[in-house]
ZAMARGU-4260 file (C-alpha; in steps of 0.2 Angstrom, whole numbers, plus 5000, padded with zeros to 4 digits):
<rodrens>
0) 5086/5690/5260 | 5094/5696/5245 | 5087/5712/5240 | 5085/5721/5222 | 5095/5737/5222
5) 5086/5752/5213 | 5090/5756/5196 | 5093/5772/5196 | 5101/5775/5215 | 5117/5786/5214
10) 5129/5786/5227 | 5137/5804/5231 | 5148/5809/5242 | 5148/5829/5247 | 5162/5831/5258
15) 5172/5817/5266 | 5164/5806/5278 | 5147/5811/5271 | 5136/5801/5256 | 5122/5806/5250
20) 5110/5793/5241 | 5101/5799/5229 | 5086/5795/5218 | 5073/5803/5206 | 5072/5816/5194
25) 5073/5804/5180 | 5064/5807/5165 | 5049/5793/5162 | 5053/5782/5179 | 5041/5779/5192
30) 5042/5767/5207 | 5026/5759/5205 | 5011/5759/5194 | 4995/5770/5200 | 4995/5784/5213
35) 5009/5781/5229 | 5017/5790/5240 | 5034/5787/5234 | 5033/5793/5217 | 5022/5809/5220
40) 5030/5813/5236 | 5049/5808/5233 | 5055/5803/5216 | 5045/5814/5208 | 5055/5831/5217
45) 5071/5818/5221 | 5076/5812/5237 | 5092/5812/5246 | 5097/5802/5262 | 5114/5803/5269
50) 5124/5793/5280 | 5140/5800/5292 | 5154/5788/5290 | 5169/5787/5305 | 5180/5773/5302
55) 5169/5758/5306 | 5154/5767/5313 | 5140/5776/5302 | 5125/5788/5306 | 5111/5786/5290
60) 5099/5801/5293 | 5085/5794/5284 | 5082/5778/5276 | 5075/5781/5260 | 5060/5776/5250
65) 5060/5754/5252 | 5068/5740/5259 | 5078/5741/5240 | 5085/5756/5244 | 5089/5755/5261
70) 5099/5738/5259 | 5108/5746/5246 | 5111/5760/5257 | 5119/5746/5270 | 5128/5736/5257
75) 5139/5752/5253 | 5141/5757/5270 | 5146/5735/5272 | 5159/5740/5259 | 5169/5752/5266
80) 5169/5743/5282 | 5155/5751/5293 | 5150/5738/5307 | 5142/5751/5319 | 5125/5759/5313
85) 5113/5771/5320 | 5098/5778/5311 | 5090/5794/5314 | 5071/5799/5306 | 5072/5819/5302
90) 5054/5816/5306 | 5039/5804/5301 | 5036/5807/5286 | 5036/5790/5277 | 5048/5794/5261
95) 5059/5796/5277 | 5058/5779/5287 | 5052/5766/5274 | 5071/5757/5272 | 5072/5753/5290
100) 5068/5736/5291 | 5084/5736/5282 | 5092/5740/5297 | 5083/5731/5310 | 5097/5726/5321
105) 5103/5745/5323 | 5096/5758/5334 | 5083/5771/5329 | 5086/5788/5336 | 5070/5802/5335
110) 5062/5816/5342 | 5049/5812/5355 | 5037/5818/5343 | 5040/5809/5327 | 5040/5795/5339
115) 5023/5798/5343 | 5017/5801/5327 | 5024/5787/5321 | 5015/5776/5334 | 4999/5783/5331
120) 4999/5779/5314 | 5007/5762/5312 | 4992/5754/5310 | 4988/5763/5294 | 5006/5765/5289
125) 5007/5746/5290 | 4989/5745/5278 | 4993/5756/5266 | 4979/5766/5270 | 4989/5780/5281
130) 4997/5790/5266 | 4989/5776/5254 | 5002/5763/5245 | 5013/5755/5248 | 5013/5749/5265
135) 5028/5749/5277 | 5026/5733/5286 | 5034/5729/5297 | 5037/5748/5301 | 5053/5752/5312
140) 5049/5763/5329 | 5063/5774/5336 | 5071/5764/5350 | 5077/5779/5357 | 5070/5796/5359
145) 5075/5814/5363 | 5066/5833/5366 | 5077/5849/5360 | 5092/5844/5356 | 5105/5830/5360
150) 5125/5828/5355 | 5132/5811/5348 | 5150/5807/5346 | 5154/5798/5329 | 5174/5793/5330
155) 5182/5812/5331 | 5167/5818/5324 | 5151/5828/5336 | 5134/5826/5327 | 5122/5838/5335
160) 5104/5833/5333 | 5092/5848/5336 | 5074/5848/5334 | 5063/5860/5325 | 5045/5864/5317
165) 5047/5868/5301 | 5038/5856/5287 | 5032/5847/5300 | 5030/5848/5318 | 5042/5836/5322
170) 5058/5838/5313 | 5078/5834/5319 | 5091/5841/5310 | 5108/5838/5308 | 5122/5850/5313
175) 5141/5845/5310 | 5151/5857/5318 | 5168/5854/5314 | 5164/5857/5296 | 5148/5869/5297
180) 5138/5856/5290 | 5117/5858/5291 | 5110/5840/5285 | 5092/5849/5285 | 5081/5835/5281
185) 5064/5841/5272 | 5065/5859/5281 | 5072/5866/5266 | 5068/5862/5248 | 5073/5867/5233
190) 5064/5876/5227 | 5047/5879/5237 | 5045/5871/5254 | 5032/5860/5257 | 5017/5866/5269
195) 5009/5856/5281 | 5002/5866/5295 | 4998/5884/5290 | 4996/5888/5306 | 5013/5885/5312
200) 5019/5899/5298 | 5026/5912/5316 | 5035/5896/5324 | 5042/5890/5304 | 5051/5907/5303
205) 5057/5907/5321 | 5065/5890/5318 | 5072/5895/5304 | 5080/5910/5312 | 5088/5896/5324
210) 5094/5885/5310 | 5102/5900/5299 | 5110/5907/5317 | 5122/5891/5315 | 5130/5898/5301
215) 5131/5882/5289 | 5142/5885/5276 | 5135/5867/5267 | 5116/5864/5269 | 5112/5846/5261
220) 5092/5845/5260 | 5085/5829/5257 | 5072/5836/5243 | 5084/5847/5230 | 5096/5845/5215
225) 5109/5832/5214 | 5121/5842/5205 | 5120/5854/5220 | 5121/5841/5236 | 5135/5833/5223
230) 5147/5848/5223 | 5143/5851/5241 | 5126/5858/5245 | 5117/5874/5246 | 5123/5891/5252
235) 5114/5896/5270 | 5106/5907/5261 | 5093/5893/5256 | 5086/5895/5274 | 5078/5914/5272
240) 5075/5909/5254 | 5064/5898/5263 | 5057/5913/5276 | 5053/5923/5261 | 5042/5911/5253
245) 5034/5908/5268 | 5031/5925/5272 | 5023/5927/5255 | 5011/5914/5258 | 5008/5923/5275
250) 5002/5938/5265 | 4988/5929/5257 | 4980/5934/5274 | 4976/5950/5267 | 4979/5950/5249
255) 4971/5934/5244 | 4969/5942/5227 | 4989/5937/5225 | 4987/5921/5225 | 4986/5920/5205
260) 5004/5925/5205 | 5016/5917/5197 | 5026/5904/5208 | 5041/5911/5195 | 5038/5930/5201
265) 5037/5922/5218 | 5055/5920/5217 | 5062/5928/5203 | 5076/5936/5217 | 5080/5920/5221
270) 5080/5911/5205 | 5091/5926/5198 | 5103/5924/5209 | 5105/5906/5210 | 5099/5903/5228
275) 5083/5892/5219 | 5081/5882/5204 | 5067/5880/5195 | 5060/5862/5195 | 5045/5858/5188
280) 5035/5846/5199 | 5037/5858/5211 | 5023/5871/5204 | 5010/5857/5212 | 5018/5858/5230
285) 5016/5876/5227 | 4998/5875/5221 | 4994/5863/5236 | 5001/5876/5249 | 4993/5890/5242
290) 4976/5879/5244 | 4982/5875/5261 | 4983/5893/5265 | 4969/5900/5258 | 4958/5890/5266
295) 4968/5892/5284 | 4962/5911/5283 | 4948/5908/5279 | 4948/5912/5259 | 4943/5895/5251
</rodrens>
């Protein structure tokens, strides 16, 4: 079946083998009519995924929004010659793993926790009634699973797939080595992180302590600027730009009185010195954490 590419997907390529596709962030476009998932929760912030190209073989980390967007994803990968796919879900979240079906002839590789969660909610995934519309039916399950971390060879290339709790409690990461690469799924954003789970604040900064120990010179998030993951990606210092907002958040323990503040004077050090930008829609993913928060300590 011949599908519709996006309108506004834009194909980037960071560094060599590795593209980014790209949508969102476009003045007066939305995805669909009405509430969804995909605008409030994707195109709204924009969204990256990215594929790894070796010759003929390719790893996608993610595939996008729609069916649309992942066949497009697959017809550029068709047209520099890439026969030999493999997916990988950074985790279950469904701006993450609704372009599957595009790829339903290629392996799924995840975490033994997105795999469960993924499996526990296909029913309502496949209704529309799990994170409300649009369904993903059929949805695509990892045919392949892993706990920690596990090594793939791509051509020359080693892709290290390490799993973390940061965002969620079932994330995989991507590290490339060979050119001190982080493809960080949604564990960073630009410019607040999204919180889940309040409670998993201690073990958010821990794994975030482990990701920043690799020492990524190129951090390429799937929720951040396009002019940034264009010319490369973020600096490492993204990662305790990340642990400073969450440790602010951590402080609304004792001080929920500071939860007025600003979400500019929140990270006025790191909007100075260019670390963050400033994107609007994110001042309700701030306002939902700090909800989230308050009521996790009891202040709501």
């Amino acid at each position: 079946m011949t599908r519709k590419r996006p309108p506004h997907i834009r194909i980037l390529q960071p560094h060599a083998g590795v593209f980014a596709y790209y949508d969102g962030r476009v003045a007066d476009y939305r995805f669909l009519d009405g509430p969804n998932w995909v605008d409030d929760g994707a195109i709204a912030l924009g969204i990256a995924t990215y594929a790894i190209v070796s010759g003929s073989q390719a790893l996608v980390y993610d595939t996008h929004v729609s069916l649309d967007h992942g066949a497009a994803i697959r017809a550029h990968l068709h047209d520099l010659g890439v026969r030999d796919i493999t997916i990988v879900y950074s985790h279950w979240h469904l701006d993450h793993v609704a372009g599957t079906g595009a790829f339903s002839d290629c392996p799924v590789i995840a975490n033994n926790r997105t795999a469960q969660h993924l499996t526990q909610r296909r029913a309502g995934i496949e209704a529309g009634t799990e994170s409300g519309p649009p369904a993903i039916a059929p949805l695509v399950l990892p045919t392949r699973t892993f706990d920690g971390q596990m090594e793939l060879q791509l051509g020359a290339r080693k892709v290290v797939l390490i799993e973390a709790n940061i965002h969620s409690d079932d994330a995989t990461v991507l590290w490339l080595p060979d050119a001190d690469i982080l493809l960080a799924g949604d564990t960073v954003e630009d410019c607040v992180t999204y919180v889940g789970e309040p409670s998993d604040f201690a073990t958010h900064l821990a794994d975030l302590d482990r990701l920043a120990a690799l020492g990524a010179r190129h951090v390429l998030p799937d929720h951040g600027s396009e002019t940034i993951i264009a010319r490369g990606g973020y600096s490492n210092e993204i990662i305790p730009a990340t642990q400073r907002y969450i440790r602010w958040l951590m402080d609304l323990r004792d001080s929920p009185e500071r939860a007025d503040t600003p979400v500019f004077d929140i990270l006025r050090d790191d909007l100075d010195s260019g670390v963050l930008h400033w994107f609007a829609p994110y001042q309700r993913i701030h306002d939902q954490n700090v909800a989230r928060t308050l009521e996790w300590y009891g202040h709501a």
